[in-house]
C-alpha positions in Angstrom: 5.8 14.8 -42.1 9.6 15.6 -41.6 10.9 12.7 -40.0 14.5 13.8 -40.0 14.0 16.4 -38.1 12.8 14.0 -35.2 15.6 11.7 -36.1 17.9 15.0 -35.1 15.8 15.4 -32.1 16.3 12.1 -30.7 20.2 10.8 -31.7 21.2 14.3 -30.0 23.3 14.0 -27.2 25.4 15.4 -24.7 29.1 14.7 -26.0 31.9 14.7 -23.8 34.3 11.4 -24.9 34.0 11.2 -28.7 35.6 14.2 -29.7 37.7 13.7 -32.8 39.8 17.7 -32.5 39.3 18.0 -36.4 38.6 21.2 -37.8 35.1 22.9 -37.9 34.5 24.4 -41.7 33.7 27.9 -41.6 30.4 27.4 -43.8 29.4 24.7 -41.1 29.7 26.7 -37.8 28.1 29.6 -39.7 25.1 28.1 -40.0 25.2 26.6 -37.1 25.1 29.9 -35.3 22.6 31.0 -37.8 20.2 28.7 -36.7 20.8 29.4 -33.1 20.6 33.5 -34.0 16.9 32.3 -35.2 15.3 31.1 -32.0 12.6 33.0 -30.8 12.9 35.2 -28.5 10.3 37.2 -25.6 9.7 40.3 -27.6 12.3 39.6 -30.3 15.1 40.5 -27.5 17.5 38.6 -28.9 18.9 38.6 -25.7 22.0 36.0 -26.4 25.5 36.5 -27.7 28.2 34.0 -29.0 31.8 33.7 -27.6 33.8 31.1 -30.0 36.7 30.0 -27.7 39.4 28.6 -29.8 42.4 29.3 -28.0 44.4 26.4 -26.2 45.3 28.5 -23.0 41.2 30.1 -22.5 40.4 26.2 -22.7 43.0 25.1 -20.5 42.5 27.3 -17.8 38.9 26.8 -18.0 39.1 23.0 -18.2 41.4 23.8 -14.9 38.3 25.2 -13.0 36.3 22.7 -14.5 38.1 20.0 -12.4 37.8 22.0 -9.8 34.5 22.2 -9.3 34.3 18.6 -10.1 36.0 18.0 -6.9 34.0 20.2 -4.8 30.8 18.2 -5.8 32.2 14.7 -6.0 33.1 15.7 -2.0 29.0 15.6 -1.2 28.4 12.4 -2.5 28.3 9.1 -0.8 28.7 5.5 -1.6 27.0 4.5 -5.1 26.9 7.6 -6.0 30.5 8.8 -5.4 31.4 5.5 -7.2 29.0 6.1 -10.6 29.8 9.8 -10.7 33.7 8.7 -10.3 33.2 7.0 -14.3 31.8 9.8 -15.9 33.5 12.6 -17.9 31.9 15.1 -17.3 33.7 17.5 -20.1 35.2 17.3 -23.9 36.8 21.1 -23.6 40.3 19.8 -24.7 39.3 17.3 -27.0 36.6 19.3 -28.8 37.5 21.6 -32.1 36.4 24.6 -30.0 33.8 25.8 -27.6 31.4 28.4 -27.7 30.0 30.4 -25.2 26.2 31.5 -24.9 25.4 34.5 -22.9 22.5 36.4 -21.7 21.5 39.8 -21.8 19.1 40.6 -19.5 18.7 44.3 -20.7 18.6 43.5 -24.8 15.3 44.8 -25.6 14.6 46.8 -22.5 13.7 48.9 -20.8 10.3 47.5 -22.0 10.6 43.8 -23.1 7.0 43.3 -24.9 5.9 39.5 -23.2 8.0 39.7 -19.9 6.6 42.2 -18.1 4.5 39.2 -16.2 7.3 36.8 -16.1 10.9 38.1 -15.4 12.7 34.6 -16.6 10.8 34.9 -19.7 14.4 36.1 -21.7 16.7 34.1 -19.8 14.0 31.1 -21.1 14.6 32.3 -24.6 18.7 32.2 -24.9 18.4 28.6 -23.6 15.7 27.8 -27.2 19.3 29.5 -29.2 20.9 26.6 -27.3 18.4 24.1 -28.3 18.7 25.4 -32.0 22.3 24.9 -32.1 22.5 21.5 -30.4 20.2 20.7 -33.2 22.3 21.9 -36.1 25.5 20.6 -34.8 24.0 17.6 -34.9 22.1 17.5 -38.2 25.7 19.0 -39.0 27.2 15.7 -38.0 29.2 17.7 -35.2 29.2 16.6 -31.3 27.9 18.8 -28.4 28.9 18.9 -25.2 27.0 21.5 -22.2 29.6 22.3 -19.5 28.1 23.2 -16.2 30.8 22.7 -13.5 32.0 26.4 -13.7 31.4 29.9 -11.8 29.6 32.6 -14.4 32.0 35.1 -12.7 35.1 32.8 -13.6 34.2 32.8 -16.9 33.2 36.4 -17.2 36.9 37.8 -15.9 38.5 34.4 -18.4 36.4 35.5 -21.8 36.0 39.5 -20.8 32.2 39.2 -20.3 30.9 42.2 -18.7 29.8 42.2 -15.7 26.0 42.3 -16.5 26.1 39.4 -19.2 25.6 35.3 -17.9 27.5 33.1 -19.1 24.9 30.3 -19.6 26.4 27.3 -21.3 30.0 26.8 -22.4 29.3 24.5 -25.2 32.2 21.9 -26.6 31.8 21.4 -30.4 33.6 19.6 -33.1 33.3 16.4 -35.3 32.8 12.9 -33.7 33.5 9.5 -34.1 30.2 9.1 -33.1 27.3 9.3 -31.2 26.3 7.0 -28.9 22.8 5.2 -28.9 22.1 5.4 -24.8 23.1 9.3 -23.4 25.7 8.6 -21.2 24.3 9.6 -17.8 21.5 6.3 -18.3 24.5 4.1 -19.7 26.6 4.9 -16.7 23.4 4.2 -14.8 23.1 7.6 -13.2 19.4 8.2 -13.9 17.1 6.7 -16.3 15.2 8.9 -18.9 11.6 9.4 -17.7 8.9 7.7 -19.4 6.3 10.8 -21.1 3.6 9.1 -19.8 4.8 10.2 -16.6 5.2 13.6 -17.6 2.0 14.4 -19.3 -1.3 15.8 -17.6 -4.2 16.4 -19.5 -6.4 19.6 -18.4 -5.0 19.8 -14.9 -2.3 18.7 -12.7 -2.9 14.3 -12.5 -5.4 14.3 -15.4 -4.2 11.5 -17.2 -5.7 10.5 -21.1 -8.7 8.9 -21.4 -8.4 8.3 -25.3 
C-alpha cells in the first residue's frame, strides 16, 4: 500500500493566506500540468485547457472583481454568519506565484462523445478530475492551492480571451507556501465542519447502513 499518496490526499487544502510569491520551477509546474493532462476523461475528450496567468495587471483586475462579488454575497448574509464570513480570505490571487485557469470544452470530442450520450455533465465531470489531479501534485510538489469561485465565467472569458463557448471552471492560485495548515480553513473559522463518512455512506440503497 502507497500511503503517501493518502498522506497527499488528506494534508491538501484550499490555500488562500500562506502564499510565499516565490517562483514556480519550470520542471515543477510541468509536471504538475502533466498530471492534470492525465485525468480521465468521458470518451478520452480531454475536454479541459490550461490558462497560466502570470501577469500582475490580469491578476489585479481579476482580484478587483473578486472583491466584488465578495460584497455582493456578504450583503445576503445575516448575523453569525455575516460576522464568520467577514474573517475569511477568501482568495490568494496577489500573493500566489501565479494562477491558472481550467476551462471546459464542451464540444472536444464531439459531435459523438462515446460515454455521454446518457449523461450531458458527464465531460464537464471530467475537467473537474484534471483539477483534482493538479491539487494533488501541487501538493505532493510542496506548492499551495487555492480554488477561486467569486467570479463571472463571462468576466473572465473577455479578461483571459476565452472564447465564447469555453467555461472558465476554476481560477486556481498556485505557488510555494509557508505552510499548510492542519484544520482547512472554512472548519477553523468555524464555518462548517467536515462531515463524518459514516454519514455519507449507504450500502445497496439509499439509508442502508453496514452491518459488518
Amino acid at each position: 500500500m502507497n500511503h503517501d499518496l493518502y498522506e497527499i490526499i488528506h494534508r491538501r487544502r484550499d490555500v488562500r493566506g500562506q502564499f510565499t510569491g516565490e517562483p514556480v520551477p519550470d520542471d515543477v509546474l510541468d509536471r504538475v500540468l502533466d498530471a492534470a493532462h492525465a485525468a480521465p476523461s468521458v470518451g478520452l475528450s480531454q475536454p479541459w485547457d490550461f490558462v497560466i496567468v502570470r501577469g500582475r495587471a490580469a491578476r489585479e483586475q481579476f482580484h478587483a472583481h473578486v472583491r466584488r462579488e465578495r460584497e455582493i454575497f456578504a450583503a445576503t448574509l445575516d448575523g453569525d454568519a455575516a460576522a464568520r464570513f467577514a474573517r475569511i480570505k477568501i482568495d490568494g490571487v496577489l500573493e500566489s506565484t501565479l494562477s491558472i485557469v481550467v476551462t471546459y470544452d464542451p464540444d472536444r470530442g464531439g459531435p459523438a462523445v462515446l460515454g455521454r450520450h446518457a449523461i450531458a455533465d458527464a465531460g464537464l465531470y471530467s475537467a473537474c478530475l484534471a483539477v483534482q489531479n493538479l491539487w494533488l501534485a501541487a501538493t505532493a510538489e510542496r506548492l499551495g492551492v487555492g480554488w477561486v469561485s467569486f467570479y463571472r465565467e463571462e468576466f473572465v472569458r473577455d479578461l483571459l480571451g476565452i472564447p465564447a463557448t469555453i467555461r472558465p471552471i476554476a481560477w486556481l492560485c498556485m505557488g510555494p507556501v509557508t505552510h499548510l495548515e492542519e484544520t482547512p480553513d472554512l472548519e477553523r473559522h468555524g464555518w462548517r465542519r467536515r462531515r463524518p463518512l459514516h454519514l455519507a455512506r449507504h450500502d445497496d440503497r439509499w439509508g442502508g447502513r453496514d452491518r459488518r
